[in-house]
Structure formats: structure tokens, C-alpha cells
C-alpha positions as CSV (number, residue, x, y, z in Angstrom):
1,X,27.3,-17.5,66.4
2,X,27.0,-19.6,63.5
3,X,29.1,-19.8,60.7
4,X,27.6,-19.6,57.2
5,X,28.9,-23.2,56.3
6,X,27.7,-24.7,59.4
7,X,24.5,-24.0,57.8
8,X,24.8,-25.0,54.3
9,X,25.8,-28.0,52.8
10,X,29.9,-28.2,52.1
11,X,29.9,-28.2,48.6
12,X,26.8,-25.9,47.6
13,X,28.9,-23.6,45.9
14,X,31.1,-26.1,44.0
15,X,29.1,-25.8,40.9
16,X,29.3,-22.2,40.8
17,X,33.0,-22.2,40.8
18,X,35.2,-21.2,37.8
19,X,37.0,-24.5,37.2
20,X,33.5,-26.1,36.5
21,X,30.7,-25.5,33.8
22,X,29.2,-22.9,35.9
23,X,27.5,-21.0,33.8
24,X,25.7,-23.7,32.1
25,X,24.7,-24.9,36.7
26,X,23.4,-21.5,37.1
27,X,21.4,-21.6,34.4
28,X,19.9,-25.1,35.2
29,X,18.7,-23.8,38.4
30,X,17.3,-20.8,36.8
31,X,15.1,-23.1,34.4
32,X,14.3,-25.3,37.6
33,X,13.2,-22.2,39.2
34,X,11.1,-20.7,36.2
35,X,9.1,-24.2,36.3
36,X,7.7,-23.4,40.0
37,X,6.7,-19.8,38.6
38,X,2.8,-20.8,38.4
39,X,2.9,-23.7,41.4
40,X,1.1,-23.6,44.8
41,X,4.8,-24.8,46.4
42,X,7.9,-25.6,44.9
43,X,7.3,-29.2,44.4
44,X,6.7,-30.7,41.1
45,X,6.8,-33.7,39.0
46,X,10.6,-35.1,38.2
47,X,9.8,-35.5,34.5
48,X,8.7,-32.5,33.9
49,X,11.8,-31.0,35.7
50,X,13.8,-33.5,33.0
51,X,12.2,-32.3,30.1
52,X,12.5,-28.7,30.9
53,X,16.6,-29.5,31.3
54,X,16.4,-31.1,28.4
55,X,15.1,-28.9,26.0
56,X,17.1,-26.3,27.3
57,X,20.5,-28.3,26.9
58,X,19.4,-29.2,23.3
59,X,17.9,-25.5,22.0
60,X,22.0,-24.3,23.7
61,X,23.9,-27.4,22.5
62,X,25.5,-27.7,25.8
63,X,28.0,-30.3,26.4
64,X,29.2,-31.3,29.8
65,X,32.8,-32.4,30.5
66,X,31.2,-35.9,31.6
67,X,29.1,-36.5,28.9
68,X,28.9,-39.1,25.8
69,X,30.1,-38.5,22.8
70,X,27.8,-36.7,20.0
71,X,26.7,-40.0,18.7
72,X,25.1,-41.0,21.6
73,X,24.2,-38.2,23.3
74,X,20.0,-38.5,24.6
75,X,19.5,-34.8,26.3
76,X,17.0,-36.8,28.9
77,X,19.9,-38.7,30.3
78,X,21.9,-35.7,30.9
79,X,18.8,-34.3,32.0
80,X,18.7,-36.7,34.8
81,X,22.4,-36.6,35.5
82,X,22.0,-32.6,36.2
83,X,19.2,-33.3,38.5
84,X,20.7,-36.1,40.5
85,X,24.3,-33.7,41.0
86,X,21.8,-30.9,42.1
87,X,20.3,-33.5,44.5
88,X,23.2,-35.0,46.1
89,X,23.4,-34.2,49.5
90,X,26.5,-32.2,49.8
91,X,25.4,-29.8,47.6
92,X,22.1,-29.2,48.8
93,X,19.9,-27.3,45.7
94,X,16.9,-30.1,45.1
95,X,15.8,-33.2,46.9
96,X,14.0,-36.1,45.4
97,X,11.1,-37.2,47.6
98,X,8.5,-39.9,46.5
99,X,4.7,-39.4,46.2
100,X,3.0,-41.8,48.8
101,X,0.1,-42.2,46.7
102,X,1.4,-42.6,43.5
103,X,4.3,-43.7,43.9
104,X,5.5,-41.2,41.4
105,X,9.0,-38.6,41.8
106,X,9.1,-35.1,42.9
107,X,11.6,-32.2,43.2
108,X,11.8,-30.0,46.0
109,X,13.8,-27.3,45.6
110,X,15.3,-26.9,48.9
111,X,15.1,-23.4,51.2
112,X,19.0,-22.5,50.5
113,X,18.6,-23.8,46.7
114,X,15.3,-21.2,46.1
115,X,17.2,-18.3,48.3
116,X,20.2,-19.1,45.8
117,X,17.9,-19.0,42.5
118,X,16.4,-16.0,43.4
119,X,19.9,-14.4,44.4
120,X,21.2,-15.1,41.2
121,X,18.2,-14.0,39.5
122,X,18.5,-10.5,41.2
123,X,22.6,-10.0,40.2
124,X,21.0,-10.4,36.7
125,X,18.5,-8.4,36.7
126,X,17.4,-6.5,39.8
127,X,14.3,-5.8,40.3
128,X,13.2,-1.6,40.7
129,X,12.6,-0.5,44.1
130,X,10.0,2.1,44.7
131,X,11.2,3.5,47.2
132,X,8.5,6.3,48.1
133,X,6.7,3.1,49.0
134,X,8.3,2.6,52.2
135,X,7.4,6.1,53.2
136,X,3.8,6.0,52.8
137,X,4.1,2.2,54.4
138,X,5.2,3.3,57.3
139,X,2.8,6.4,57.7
140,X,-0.2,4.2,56.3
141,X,0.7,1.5,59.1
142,X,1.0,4.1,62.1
143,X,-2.0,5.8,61.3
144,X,-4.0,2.5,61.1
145,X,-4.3,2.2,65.2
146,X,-7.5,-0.4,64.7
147,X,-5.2,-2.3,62.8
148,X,-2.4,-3.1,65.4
149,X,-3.9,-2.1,68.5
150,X,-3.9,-6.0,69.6
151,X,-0.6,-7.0,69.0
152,X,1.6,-3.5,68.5
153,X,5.3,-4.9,68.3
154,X,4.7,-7.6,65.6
155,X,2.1,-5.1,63.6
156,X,3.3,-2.3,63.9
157,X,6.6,-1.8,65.3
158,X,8.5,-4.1,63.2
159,X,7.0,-3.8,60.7
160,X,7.7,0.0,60.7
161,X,11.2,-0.8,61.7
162,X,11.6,-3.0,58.8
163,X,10.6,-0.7,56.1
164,X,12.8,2.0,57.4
165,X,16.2,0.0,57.0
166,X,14.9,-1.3,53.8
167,X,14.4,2.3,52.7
168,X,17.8,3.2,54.5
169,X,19.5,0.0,52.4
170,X,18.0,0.9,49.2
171,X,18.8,4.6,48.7
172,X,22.3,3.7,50.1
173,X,22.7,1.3,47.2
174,X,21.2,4.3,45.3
175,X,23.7,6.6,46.1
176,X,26.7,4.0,45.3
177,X,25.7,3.1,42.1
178,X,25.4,6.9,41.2
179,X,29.4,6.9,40.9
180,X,29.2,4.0,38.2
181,X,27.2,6.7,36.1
182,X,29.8,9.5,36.5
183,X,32.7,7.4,36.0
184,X,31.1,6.1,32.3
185,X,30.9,9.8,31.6
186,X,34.4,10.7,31.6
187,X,35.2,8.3,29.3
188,X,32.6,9.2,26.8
189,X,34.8,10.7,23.5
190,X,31.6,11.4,21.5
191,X,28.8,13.8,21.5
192,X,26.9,11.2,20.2
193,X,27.9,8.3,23.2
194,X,27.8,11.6,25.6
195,X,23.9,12.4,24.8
196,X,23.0,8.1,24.9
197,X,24.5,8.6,28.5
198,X,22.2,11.7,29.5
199,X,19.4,10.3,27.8
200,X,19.4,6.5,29.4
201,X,20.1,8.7,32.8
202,X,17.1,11.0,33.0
203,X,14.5,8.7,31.3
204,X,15.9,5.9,33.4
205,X,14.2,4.5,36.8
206,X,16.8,6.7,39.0
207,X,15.4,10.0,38.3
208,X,11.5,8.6,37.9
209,X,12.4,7.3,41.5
210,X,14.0,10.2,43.1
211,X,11.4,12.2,41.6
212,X,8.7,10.5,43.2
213,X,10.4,10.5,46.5
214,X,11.0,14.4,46.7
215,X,7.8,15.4,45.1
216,X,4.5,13.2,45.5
217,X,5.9,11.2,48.6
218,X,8.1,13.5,49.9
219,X,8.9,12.6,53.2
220,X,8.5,16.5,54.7
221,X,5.0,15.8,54.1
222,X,4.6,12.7,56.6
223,X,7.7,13.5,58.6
224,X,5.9,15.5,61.1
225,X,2.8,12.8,61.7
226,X,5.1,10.0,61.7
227,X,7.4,11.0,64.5
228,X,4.3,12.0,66.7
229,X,3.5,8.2,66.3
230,X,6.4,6.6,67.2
231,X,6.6,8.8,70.2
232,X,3.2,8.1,71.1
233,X,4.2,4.2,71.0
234,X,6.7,5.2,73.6
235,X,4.9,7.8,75.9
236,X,1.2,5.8,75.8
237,X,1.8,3.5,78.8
238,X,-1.2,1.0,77.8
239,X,1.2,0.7,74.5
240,X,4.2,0.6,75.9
241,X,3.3,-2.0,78.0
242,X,1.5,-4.4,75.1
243,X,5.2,-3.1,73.3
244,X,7.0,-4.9,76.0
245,X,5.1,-8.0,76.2
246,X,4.4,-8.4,72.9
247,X,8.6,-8.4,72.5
248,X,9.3,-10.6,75.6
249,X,6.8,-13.4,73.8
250,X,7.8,-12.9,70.3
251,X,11.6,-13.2,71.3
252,X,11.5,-15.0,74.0
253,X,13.3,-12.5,76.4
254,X,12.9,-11.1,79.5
255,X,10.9,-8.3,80.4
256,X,14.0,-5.9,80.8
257,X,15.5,-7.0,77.7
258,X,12.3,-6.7,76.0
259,X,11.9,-3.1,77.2
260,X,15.9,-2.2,76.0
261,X,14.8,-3.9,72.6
262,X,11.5,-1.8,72.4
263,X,13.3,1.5,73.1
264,X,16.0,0.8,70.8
265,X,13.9,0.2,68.2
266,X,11.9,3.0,68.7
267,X,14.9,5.4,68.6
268,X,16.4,3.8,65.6
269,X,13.6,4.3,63.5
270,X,13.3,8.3,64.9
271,X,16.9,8.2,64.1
272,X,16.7,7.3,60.3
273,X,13.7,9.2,59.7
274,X,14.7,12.5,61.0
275,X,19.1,12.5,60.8
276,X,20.0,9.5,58.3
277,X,17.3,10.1,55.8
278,X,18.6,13.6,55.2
279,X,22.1,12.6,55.6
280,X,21.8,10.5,52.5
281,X,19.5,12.4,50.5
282,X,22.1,15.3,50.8
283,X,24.6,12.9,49.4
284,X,22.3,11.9,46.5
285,X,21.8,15.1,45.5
286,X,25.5,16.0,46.0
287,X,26.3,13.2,43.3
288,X,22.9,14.4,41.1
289,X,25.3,17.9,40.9
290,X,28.5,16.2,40.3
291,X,27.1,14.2,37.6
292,X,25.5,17.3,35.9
293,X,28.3,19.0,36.2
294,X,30.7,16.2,34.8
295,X,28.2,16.3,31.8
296,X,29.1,20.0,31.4
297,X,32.8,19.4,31.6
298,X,32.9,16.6,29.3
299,X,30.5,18.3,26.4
300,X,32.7,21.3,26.7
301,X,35.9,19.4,26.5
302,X,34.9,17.5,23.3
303,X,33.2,20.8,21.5
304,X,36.6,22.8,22.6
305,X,38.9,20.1,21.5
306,X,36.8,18.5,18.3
307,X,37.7,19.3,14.6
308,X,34.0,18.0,13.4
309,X,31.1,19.8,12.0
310,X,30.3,21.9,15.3
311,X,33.4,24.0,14.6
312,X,31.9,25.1,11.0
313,X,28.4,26.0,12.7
314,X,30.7,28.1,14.8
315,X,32.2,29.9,12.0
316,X,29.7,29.9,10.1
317,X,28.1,32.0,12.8
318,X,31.0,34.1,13.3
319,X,30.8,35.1,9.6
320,X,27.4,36.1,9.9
321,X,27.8,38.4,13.1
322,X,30.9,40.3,10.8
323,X,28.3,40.4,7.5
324,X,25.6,41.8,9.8
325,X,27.9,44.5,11.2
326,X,29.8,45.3,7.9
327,X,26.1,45.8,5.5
328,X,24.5,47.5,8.4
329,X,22.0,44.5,8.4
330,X,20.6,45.3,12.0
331,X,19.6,49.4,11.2
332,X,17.6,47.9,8.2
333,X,15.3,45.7,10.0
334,X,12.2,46.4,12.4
335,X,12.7,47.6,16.0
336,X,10.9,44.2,17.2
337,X,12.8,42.0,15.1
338,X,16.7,43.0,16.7
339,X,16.1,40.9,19.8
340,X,16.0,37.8,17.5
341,X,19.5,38.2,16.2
342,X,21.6,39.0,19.3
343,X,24.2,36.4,18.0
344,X,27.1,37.8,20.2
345,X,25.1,38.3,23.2
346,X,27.2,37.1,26.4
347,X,25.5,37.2,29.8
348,X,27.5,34.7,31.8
349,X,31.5,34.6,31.3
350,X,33.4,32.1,33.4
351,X,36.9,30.3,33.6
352,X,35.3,27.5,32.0
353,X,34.1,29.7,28.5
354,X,38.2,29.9,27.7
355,X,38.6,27.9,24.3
356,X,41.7,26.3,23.9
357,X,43.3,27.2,20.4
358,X,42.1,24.7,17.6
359,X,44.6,23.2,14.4
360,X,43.8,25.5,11.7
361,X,42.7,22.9,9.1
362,X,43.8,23.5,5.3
363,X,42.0,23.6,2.0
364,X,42.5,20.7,-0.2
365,X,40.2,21.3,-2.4
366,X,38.1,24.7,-3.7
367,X,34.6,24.0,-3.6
368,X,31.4,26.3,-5.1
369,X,28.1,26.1,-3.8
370,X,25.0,27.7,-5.8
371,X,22.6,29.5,-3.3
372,X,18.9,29.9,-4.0
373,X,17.7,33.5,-4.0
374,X,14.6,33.7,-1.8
375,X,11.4,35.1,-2.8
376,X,9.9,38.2,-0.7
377,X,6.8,35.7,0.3
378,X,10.0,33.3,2.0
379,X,11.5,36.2,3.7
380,X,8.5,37.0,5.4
381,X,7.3,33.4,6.0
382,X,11.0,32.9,7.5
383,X,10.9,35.8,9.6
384,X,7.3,35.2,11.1
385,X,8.8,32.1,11.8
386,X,12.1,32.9,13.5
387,X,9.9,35.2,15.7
388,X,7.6,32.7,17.1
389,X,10.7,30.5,17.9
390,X,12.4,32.8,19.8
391,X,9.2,34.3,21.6
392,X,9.8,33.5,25.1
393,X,7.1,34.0,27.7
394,X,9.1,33.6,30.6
395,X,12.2,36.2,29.8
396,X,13.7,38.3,32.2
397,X,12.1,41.4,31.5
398,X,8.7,39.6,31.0
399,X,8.9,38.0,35.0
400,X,10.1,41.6,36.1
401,X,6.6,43.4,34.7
402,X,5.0,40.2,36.4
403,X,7.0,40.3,39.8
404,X,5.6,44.4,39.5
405,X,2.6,43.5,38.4
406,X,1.6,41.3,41.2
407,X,3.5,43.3,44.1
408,X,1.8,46.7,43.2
409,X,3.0,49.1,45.9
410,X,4.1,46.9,48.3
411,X,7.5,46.2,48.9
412,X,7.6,42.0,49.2
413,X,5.5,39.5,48.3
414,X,4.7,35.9,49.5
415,X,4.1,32.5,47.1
416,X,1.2,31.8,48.6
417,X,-0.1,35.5,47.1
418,X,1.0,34.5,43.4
419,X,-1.8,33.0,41.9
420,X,-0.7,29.2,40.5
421,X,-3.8,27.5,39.2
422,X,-1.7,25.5,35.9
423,X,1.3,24.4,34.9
424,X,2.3,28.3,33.4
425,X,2.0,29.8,36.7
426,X,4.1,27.4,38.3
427,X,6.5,27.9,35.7
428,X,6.0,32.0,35.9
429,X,6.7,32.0,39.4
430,X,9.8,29.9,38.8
431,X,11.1,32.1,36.4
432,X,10.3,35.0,38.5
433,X,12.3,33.5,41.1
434,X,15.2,32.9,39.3
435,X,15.7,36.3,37.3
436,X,15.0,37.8,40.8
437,X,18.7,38.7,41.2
438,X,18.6,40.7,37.8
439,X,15.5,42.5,38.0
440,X,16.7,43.4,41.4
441,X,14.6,41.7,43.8
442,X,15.6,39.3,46.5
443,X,14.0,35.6,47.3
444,X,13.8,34.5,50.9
445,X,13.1,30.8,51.4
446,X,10.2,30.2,54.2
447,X,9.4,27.4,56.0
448,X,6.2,24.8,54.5
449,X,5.5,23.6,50.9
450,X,2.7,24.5,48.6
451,X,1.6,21.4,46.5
452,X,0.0,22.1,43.2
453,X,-0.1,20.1,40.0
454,X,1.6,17.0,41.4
455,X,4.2,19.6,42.4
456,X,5.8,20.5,45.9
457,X,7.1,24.2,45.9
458,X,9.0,25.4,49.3
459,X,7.5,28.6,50.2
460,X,9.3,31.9,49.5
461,X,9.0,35.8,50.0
462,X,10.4,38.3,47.0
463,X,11.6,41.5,48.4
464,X,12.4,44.9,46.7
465,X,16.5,44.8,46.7
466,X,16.7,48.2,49.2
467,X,19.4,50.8,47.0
């Protein structure tokens, strides 16, 4: 087996290194790249490569430790200089070669010097992956027999093989870089910093990804096809057969080795599709939790510990729960409107709604504040609209008359009875799910998946809790 630097050139990395200007190297070969962004090969012109050194040397006022003085500095010599250093043979990024019809200088950026641009150009900025790609890749390419009938190891076997560790590498990467997220929400001291964080995380590519991959591509949905294929490579001797020769000619292997290759690649494929890919979206989702629940901590942490303006809305609250109780506010107003103003209304008390004691803060400075009487017309205009805020369609006791609605006499009902032709019913059935517990019904998951609005929803029965 090869060594990596019996392959490349002994000092290719020496003008990466610390001790040299490496930025200002990297960036060179960036520029030299960019210039073979619109080319049929990388092979162009030397003076063009020059000038496009040049003016980025002058725009950045870069000086190299080998350089003139200021007086009689020329940005074309240095130019030149860069270019013949990235040429020299023991570093390997460009070679010079001569047009033999005009006589006139090329660059060729070499195979390791283009892997090395684009490398570099990936660390700073990597490009998005879509990952549900891959899926419906590798069911597109299995379904397409006419396709890859003639030659089924290099068109369709490897092919599918390939996409699967490129899915398996990319939401591995996906899950590691989901701990970078959690750990620069612990240190978040602000409400402020803490609601950037949440905000850059679920409008960011992550979620649009993972999204895609669990709704419209979700892999439940080709799963089943795909595995009938890759067994059908296996258990089709005509296919088999093309499999195995196709292997031993591609490789250059034996027929037995060809057939251990072919089976191996079958399996590992199977393998990832059906165990790994579950493996690591469990994980993903694990870390999705952790996250959300980091976010929790923290945001309680800094309200319970914070001496800002949250702690006045607080009182300020407080005061008017005691002014309501004390004037008799509440027997005054209209049956329909006491829902609106259940201030101290707790329906979920935890270990984690304890409030540590705050530093009673003192007053400096007495304060008076004029307040504007309100006309009758305001009241009512303020009411009317304090009503249609809190109007919520989907309450608990509104998905109870639903769930009784829609079950009648019967005792259970399935999801594929509830009627979801929009966006409310799939949020009515939702919310019907998850109030089951308190209107006293119980949800049973079921196996399959109804799809509906660009949405996938795992089938469930609601069952009358028995007394």
C-alpha cells in the first residue's frame, strides 16, 4: 500500500505551512483556480494567470518576505515569481507547458494542485448536501432496469453503492456538527444572543434538510421497493451472472473474487439502508431533543437568574392577578370573556418551574406616571380585540367535541376515517392527538403513513380510555 507522499510531490505542503506566508499561497491558488471557472480544461494562457496574481497582490497590498522594496516593487514580477514557486517540481500545484503552435505559455494546474484548490475551497465554505437526493438516486437508478440491464455492476451496482456511503458519510458529518450547536448554546448569557442561536438554527439548511429527508423523501416510502431490488440483483441468476462478470473485468479479478465482491456489496448497501440508516437518524434526532431541550434550560436559567425588564412584566402581572381578585374584577365581566384572563392558570408543574430567589432591588428614585383614562368605545375595541387573540381553534375542549364528533357511538377511531383535505385538518387531528390524554382517549400508533399536503403522518387509532 502506498504512502500519501510516495504519491505527491515532497514539498507540496510547504507553502501551506505556518512559518511561511501561507495565507497569502492559499489564496493564490484560489485566484488560479477561479480563472478556470468558465474553461473547457484547466489550461490557460500564463499571462492571464500573471495578471490575475497581480491585481490581486496589488488590490491586498501583499508583500512577500522575498520581495523588493516599495520603490520598486512591479506586482507582474511577483506575479511571475508566485507562478514559477507553484511550478517548481517539488511542489507540484501548476506546470508550465508550451503551445506547439504558438509558441505561446500555458498553466496547467496539475491533478493534486486542482484536488488541493477545491479542498481548500470546501474547509471555507462547504457546499449544502441534499441529502434526500441520494435516496431518490438510488430508487430512481434501481427502478430504471432498461437503463443498466447491459452492464449492471458499473450502472447500477456501484453506482447505488456509492450513493449509499455518501448518504451514510454526510448525515454522519450531520450528526457531529449537531454538538457544535449545543455547545454555543450554553454559553449564550443573553436572551437576545439565545433567540439569534434558535433563529439561525431552524431557518438554517439543517432543519430544511432533515425536513426534507423525513417528510417528502422519507426513506419509509422507498425502503420497501429498494430492498426488493437489491435482492433481485442477487437472486436473478441472468443478473447475478452479468454482476460477476461485469466485476471480474472492471477490477480485474477473478471470478471467485468477483462473486465475494458482488455479494459484499450487495449486503453492505442492504445493511445501511435497512440497520445504519436508522441507527443514525435515531442519533440525529436524539441530538435535535438535546438541543431543544438545552434551549429550554438555558432560557429558563437566564429569565430565573436576570434582574432586566422581564422581571417587571412579571410583577407587573402579579399585581394585576391581586387587583383582579381584591375589586372583584372577574364577577363583573361577561361569562365568555373569564377564559381570557386566566393569568394564574398552571397546567404543567415540574422540577424545573422552581425559581430561585431574586436580589430585591431598591428604589433610588420615586417616580410618577400619568395614565390615560380610556374611553367606553376603547374598552370595547380592546376587548373585541383581546378575544380574537386568544380565540383558539384547536383548544382542548374544542379537539374533544371534534374527537366526539367524528367517533359518534363507536368506541375508536382510525386516521384514515378523519377527514384531512387542508392544512386545518391536519392540524385538527394533531391537536386531537395530543390532548388525547386529557379528554381521556388513548392514541395507538399503527403501521403505514398517510401523505397529505407535502406531509407524511404515521397512521394511528384513538380509543375511548375504558373507566
Amino acid at each position: 500500500m502506498k504512502n500519501l507522499f510516495d504519491v505527491i510531490p515532497v514539498g507540496f505542503f510547504n507553502y501551506l505551512a505556518s512559518n511561511s506566508n501561507h495565507r497569502i499561497y492559499a489564496d493564490c491558488l484560489q485566484v488560479i483556480y477561479d480563472e478556470y471557472d468558465r474553461e473547457i480544461s484547466y489550461r490557460i494562457p500564463r499571462s492571464r494567470v500573471r495578471d490575475a496574481l497581480a491585481i490581486y497582490l496589488l488590490e491586498n497590498h501583499v508583500q512577500l518576505e522575498d520581495e523588493k522594496p516599495a520603490e520598486n516593487r512591479n506586482y507582474n514580477d511577483m506575479a511571475s515569481a508566485v507562478i514559477r514557486k507553484l511550478s517548481d517540481k517539488d511542489v507540484g500545484w501548476l506546470e508550465e507547458e508550451t503551445d506547439d503552435m504558438t509558441y505561446e505559455k500555458h498553466i496547467v494546474m496539475t491533478e493534486a494542485g486542482i484536488r488541493l484548490a477545491e479542498f481548500l475551497s470546501e474547509l471555507k465554505k462547504p457546499e449544502q448536501e441534499e441529502f434526500s437526493g441520494y435516496i431518490y438516486t438510488i430508487y430512481n437508478t434501481l427502478q430504471n432496469e432498461e437503463m443498466w440491464r447491459s452492464n449492471p455492476y458499473v450502472d447500477v451496482l456501484l453506482q447505488v453503492n456509492r450513493n449509499a456511503r455518501m448518504l451514510s458519510k454526510a448525515l454522519k458529518r450531520l450528526s457531529t456538527f449537531i454538538r457544535k450547536i449545543i455547545e454555543r448554546m450554553v454559553n449564550e448569557g443573553t436572551f437576545e444572543s439565545l433567540t439569534e442561536n434558535i433563529i439561525e438554527y431552524c431557518e438554517g439548511s439543517f432543519i430544511k434538510e432533515y425536513t426534507r429527508l423525513t417528510k417528502q423523501q422519507n426513506i419509509h416510502v422507498y425502503r420497501g421497493i429498494i430492498k426488493k431490488k437489491l435482492e433481485r440483483l442477487q437472486s436473478d441468476p441472468e443478473i447475478f451472472e452479468l454482476l460477476v462478470i461485469g466485476c471480474a473485468v472492471e477490477d480485474e479479478i477473478s471470478e471467485a473474487e468477483a462473486e465475494e465482491k458482488v455479494l459484499t456489496l450487495i449486503q453492505a448497501t442492504k445493511r445501511f439502508l435497512t440497520d445504519d440508516y436508522d441507527r443514525i437518524m435515531k442519533e440525529i434526532k436524539h441530538k435535535i431533543n438535546t438541543y431543544l431541550h438545552v434551549a429550554v434550560g438555558r432560557m429558563r436559567f437566564i429569565y430565573n437568574r436576570g434582574t432586566d425588564i422581564r422581571g417587571a412584566v412579571e410583577n407587573t402581572i402579579k399585581y394585576i392577578i391581586e387587583e383582579m381578585q381584591d375589586v372583584g374584577m372577574k364577577d363583573d365581566m361577561p361569562q365568555d370573556m373569564n377564559g381570557l384572563f386566566l393569568l394564574d392558570r398552571n397546567e404543567f408543574i415540574d422540577m424545573a418551574s422552581l425559581r430561585y430567589p431574586r436580589k430585591q432591588r431598591q428604589i433610588r428614585k420615586v417616580t410618577v406616571s400619568e395614565i390615560e383614562e380610556m374611553t367606553e368605545e376603547q374598552i370595547e375595541e380592546a376587548r373585541l380585540a383581546q378575544k380574537k387573540e386568544a380565540y383558539n381553534p384547536y383548544s382542548r375542549e374544542k379537539m374533544r367535541v371534534y374527537v366526539e364528533h367524528l367517533m359518534g357511538e363507536q368506541d375508536s377511531i382510525g386516521s384514515t376515517d378523519i377527514p384531512i383535505r387542508s392544512k386545518n385538518d391536519i392540524l385538527a387531528s394533531l391537536s386531537a392527538v395530543a390532548y388525547s390524554g386529557e379528554n381521556g382517549y388513548i392514541v395507538e400508533p399503527e403501521e403505514g403513513y398517510i401523505e397529505t399536503e407535502q406531509m407524511l403522518l404515521r397512521n394511528f387509532t384513538i380509543r375511548k380510555e375504558k373507566q
